[in-house]
C-alpha positions in Angstrom: 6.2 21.1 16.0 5.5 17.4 17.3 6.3 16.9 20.8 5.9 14.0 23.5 2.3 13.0 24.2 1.2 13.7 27.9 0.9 10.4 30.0 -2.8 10.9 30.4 -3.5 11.7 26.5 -1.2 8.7 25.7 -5.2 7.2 24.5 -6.6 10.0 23.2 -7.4 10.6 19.6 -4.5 12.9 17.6 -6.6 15.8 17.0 -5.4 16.3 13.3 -7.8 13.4 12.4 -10.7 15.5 12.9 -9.7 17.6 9.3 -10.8 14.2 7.5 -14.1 12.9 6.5 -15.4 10.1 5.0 -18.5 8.9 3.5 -21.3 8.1 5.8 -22.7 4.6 4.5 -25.7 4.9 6.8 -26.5 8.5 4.9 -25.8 8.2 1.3 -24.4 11.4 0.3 -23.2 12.8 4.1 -19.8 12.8 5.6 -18.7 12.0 9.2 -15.7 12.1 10.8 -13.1 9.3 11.0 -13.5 6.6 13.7 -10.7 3.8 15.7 -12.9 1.6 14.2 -11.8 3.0 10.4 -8.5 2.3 11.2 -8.3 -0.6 12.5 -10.6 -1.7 9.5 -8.3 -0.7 6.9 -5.5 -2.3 8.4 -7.3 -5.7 9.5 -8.4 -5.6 5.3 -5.1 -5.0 4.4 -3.3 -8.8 3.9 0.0 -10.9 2.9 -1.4 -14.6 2.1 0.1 -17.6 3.3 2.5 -17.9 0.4 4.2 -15.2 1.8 7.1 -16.6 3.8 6.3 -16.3 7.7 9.2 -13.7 8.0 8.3 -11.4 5.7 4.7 -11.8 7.0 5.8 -10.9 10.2 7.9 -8.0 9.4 4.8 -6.4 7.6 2.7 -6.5 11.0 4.6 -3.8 12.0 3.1 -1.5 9.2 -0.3 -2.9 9.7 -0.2 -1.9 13.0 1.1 1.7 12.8 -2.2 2.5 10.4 -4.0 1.6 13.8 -1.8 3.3 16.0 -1.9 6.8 13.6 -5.1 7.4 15.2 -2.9 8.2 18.6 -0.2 10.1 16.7 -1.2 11.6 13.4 2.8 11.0 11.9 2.6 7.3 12.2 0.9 7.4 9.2 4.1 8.3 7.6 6.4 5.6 9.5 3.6 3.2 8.2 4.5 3.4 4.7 8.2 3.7 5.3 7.7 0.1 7.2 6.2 -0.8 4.3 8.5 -0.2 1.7 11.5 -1.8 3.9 8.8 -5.1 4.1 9.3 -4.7 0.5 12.5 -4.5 -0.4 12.8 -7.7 2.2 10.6 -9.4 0.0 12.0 -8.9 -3.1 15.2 -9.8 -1.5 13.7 -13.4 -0.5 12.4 -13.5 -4.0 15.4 -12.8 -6.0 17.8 -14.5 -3.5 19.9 -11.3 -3.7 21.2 -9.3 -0.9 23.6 -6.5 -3.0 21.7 -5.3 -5.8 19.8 -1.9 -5.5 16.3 -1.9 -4.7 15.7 0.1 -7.1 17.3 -2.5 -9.8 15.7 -5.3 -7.8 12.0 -3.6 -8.2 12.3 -3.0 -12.0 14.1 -6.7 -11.9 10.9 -8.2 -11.0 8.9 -5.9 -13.3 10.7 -7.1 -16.0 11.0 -10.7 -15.3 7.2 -10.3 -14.5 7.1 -11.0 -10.8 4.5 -8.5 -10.7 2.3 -6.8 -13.5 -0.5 -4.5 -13.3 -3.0 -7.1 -13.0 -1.7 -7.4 -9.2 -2.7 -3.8 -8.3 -6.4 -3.3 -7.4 -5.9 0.6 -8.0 -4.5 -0.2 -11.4 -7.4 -2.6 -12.1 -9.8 0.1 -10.7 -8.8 2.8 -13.3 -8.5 0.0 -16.4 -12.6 -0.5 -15.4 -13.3 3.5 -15.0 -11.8 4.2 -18.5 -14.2 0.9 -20.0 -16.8 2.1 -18.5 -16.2 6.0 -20.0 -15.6 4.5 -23.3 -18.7 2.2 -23.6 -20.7 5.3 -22.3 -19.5 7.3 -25.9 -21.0 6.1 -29.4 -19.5 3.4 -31.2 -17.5 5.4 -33.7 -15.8 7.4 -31.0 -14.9 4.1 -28.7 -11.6 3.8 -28.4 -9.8 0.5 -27.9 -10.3 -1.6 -25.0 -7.1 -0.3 -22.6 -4.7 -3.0 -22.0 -3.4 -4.2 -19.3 0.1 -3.3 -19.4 2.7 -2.5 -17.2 2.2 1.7 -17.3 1.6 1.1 -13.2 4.4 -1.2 -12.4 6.4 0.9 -14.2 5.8 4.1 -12.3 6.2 2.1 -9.1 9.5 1.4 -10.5 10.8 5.3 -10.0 8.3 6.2 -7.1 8.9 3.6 -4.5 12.9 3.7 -4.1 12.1 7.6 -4.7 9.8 7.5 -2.1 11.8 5.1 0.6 14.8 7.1 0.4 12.9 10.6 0.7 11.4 9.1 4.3 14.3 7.1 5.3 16.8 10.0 4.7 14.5 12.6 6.8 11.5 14.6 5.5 8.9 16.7 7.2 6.1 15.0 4.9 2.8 14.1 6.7 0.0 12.7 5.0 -3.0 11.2 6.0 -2.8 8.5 2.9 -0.6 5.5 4.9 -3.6 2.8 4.6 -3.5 3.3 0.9 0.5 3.5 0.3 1.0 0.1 2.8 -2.0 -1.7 0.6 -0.4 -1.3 -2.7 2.9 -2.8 -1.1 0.8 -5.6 0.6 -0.2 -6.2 -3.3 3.4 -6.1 -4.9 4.3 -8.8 -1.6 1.7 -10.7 -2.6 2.6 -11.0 -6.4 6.4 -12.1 -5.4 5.1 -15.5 -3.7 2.8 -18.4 -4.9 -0.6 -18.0 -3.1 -0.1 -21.5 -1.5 3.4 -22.5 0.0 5.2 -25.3 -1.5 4.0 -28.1 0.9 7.3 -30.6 1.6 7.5 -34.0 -1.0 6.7 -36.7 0.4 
């Protein structure tokens, strides 16, 4: 059951975070444990560019910051991606100028109108290059054709994220240690909804 941190282990490390490894680049091959530094690295690597209006940019600082602070309190890691998912549904809000539709309508809205595609998802370009790289490994004759780009991710994203919002903002007992991961894929559908560079004012 959680409770209230003590005053004095306000600063101290949430001891779940010692069940995780990760690899040890200084000894290919070895694990270590997870550092501050790890955290505060994923987040700091995790961006919305300038296109994104300031708002929106500042509302997502709030996820950014609980993947930090989830070193202190294990669970944060959960209210990180649920901060997330609110960043957005604000964003896609902005984008659509719409403030009554479903986000669920609104997400497969911008899917369809292609607002965002699977080209905007490094996970989704990370699997299209593992599968190329399986299939130029096999002999011509058994090569199958170079896997598209399509929208097979968006399109999962489409059920799992209002899926997903609702199951956290309705109440759950979930805990997971994946929140980095979950607020980066909604930094990248952000991302997609706004030109890279703001419209600068006509002069």
């Amino acid at each position: 059951m959680e409770s209230l941190k003590k005053l004095k282990e306000i600063c101290q490390k949430d001891p779940r975070q010692d069940f995780f490894t990760v690899l040890d680049a200084s000894h290919p091959g070895l694990f270590r444990k997870h550092t501050l530094e790890d955290f505060h690295r994923a987040a700091e690597n995790i961006r919305l560019h300038e296109g994104v209006p300031e708002e929106i940019r500042s509302h997502f600082e709030t996820a950014r910051n609980l993947i930090i602070y989830s070193w202190f309190y294990y669970p944060f890691n959960v209210t990180a991606q649920l901060s997330a998912y609110t960043s957005v549904e604000f964003a896609l809000r902005a984008r659509a100028k719409d403030h009554k539709t479903p986000f669920s309508k609104l997400l497969k809205r911008a899917v369809d109108l292609g607002w965002i595609s699977d080209k905007g998802f490094s996970h989704a370009r990370r699997r299209r290059a593992a599968i190329q790289r399986a299939n130029q490994s096999l002999p011509a004759g058994l090569q199958s054709p170079k896997p598209a780009m399509n929208r097979e991710h968006c399109d999962a994203l489409v059920k799992a994220l209002p899926f997903l919002r609702n199951e956290l903002a309705h109440g759950t007992t979930m805990l997971h240690e994946q929140g980095a991961l979950q607020v980066r894929i909604c930094a990248e559908l952000i991302n997609q909804l706004f030109p890279s560079t703001p419209n600068l004012p006509k002069s």
